[in-house]
FIKOLZA-1660 file (N, C-alpha, C; in steps of 0.1 Angstrom, whole numbers, plus 5000, padded with zeros to 4 digits):
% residues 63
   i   px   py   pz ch aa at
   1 4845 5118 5061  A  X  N
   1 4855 5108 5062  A  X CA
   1 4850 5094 5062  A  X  C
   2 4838 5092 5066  A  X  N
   2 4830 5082 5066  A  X CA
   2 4831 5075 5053  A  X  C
   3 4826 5078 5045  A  X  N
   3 4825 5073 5031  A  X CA
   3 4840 5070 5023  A  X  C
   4 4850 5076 5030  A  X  N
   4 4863 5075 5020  A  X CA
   4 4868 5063 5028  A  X  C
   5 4868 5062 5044  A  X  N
   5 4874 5047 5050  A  X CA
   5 4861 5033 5042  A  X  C
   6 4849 5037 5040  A  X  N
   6 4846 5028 5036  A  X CA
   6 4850 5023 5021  A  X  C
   7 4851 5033 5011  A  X  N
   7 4859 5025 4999  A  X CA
   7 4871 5019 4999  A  X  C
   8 4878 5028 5010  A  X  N
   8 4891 5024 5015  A  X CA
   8 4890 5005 5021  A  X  C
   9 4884 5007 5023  A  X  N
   9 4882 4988 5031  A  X CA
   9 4876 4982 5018  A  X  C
  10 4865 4985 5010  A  X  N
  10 4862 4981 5000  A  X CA
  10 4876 4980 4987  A  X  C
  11 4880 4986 4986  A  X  N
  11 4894 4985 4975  A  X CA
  11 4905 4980 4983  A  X  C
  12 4909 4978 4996  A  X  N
  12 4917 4973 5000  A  X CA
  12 4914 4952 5001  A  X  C
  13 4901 4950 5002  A  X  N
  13 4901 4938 5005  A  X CA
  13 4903 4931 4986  A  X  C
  14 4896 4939 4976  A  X  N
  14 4902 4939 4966  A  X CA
  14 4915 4938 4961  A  X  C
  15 4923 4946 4963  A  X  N
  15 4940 4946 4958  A  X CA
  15 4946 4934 4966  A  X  C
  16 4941 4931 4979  A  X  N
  16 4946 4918 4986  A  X CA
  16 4948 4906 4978  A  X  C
  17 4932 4906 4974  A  X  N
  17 4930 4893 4965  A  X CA
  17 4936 4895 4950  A  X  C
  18 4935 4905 4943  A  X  N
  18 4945 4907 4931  A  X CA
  18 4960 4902 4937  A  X  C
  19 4966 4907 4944  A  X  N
  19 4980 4905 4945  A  X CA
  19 4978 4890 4949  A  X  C
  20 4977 4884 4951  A  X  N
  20 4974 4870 4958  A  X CA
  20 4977 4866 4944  A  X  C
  21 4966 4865 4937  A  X  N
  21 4966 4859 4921  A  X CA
  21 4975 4863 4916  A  X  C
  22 4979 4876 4914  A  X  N
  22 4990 4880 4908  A  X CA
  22 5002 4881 4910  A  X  C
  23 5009 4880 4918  A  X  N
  23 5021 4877 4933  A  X CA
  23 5032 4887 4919  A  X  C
  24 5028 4900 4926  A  X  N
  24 5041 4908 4917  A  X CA
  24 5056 4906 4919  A  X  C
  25 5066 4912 4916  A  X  N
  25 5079 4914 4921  A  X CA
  25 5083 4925 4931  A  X  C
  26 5080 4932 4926  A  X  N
  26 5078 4943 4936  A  X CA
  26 5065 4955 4935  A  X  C
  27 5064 4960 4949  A  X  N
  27 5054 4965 4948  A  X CA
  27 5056 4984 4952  A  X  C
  28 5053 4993 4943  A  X  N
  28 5060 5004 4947  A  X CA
  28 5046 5012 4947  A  X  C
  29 5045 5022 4957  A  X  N
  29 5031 5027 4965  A  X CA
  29 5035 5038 4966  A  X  C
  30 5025 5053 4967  A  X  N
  30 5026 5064 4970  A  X CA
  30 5023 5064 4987  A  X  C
  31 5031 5078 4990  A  X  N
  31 5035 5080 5007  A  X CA
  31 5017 5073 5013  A  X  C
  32 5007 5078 5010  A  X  N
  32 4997 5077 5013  A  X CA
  32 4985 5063 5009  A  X  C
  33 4994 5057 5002  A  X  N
  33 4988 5046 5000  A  X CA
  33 4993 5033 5008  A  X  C
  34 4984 5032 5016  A  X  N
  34 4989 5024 5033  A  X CA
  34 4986 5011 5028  A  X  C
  35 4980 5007 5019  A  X  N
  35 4978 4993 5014  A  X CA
  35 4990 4984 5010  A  X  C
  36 4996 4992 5006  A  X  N
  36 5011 4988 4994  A  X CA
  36 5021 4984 5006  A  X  C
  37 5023 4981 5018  A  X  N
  37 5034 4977 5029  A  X CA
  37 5026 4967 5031  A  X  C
  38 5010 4968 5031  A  X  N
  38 5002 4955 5041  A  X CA
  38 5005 4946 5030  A  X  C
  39 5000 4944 5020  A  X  N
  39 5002 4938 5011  A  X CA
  39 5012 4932 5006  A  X  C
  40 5028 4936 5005  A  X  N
  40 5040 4937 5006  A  X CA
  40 5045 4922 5014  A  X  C
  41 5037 4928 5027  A  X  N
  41 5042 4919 5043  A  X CA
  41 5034 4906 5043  A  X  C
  42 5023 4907 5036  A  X  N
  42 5012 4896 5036  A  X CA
  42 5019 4884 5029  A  X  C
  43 5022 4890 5015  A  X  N
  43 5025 4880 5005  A  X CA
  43 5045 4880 5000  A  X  C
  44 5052 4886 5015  A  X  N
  44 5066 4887 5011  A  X CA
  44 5071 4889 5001  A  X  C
  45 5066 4901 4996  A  X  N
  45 5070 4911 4983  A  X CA
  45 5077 4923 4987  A  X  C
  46 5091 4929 4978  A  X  N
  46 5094 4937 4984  A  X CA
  46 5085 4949 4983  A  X  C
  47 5089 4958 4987  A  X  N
  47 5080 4971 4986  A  X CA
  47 5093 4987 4988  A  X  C
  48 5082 4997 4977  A  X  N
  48 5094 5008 4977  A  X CA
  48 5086 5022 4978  A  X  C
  49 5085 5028 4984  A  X  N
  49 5074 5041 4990  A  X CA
  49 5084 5053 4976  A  X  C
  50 5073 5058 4965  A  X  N
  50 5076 5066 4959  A  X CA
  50 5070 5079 4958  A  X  C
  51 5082 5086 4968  A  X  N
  51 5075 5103 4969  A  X CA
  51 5078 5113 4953  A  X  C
  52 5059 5116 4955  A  X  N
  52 5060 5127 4944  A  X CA
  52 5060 5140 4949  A  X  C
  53 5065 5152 4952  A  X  N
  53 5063 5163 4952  A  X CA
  53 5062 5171 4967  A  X  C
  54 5066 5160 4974  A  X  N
  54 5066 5161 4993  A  X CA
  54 5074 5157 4995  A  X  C
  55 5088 5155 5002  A  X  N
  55 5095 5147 5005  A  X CA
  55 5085 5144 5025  A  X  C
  56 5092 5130 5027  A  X  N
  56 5091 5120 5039  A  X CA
  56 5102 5120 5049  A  X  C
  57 5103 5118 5056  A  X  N
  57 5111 5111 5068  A  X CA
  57 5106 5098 5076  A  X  C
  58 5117 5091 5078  A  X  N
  58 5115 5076 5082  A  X CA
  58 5103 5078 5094  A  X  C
  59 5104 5089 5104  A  X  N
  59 5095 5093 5115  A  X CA
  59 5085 5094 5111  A  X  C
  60 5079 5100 5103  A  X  N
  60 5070 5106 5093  A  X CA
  60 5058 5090 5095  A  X  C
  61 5062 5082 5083  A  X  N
  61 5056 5072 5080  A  X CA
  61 5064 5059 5082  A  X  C
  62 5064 5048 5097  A  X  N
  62 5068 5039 5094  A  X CA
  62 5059 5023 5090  A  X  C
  63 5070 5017 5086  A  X  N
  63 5061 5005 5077  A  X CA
  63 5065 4996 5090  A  X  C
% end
């Protein structure tokens, strides 16, 4: 687990600064990609959680 939070911090401080420069419209993220709400909230972009092949409940994961 060690090694996956650290690319995780490494690709997250990346996509920050992309979206910064690139200031999308919207930003749509898988259940598991926790980046896509921070990001979203940072730079007041909407954001839309798109389940593939699992369904979610609002309990589940909130933003």
């Amino acid at each position: 687990m060690g090694n996956f939070s650290f690319f995780s911090e490494e690709m997250a401080d990346h996509l920050v600064e992309f979206a910064g420069h690139w200031r999308p419209d919207l930003i749509i993220y898988p259940p598991l990609g926790v980046i896509g709400p921070l990001i979203a909230a940072k730079y007041d972009i909407p954001v839309v959680m798109q389940t593939v092949g699992f369904g979610h409940t609002p309990g589940i994961s909130r933003v």
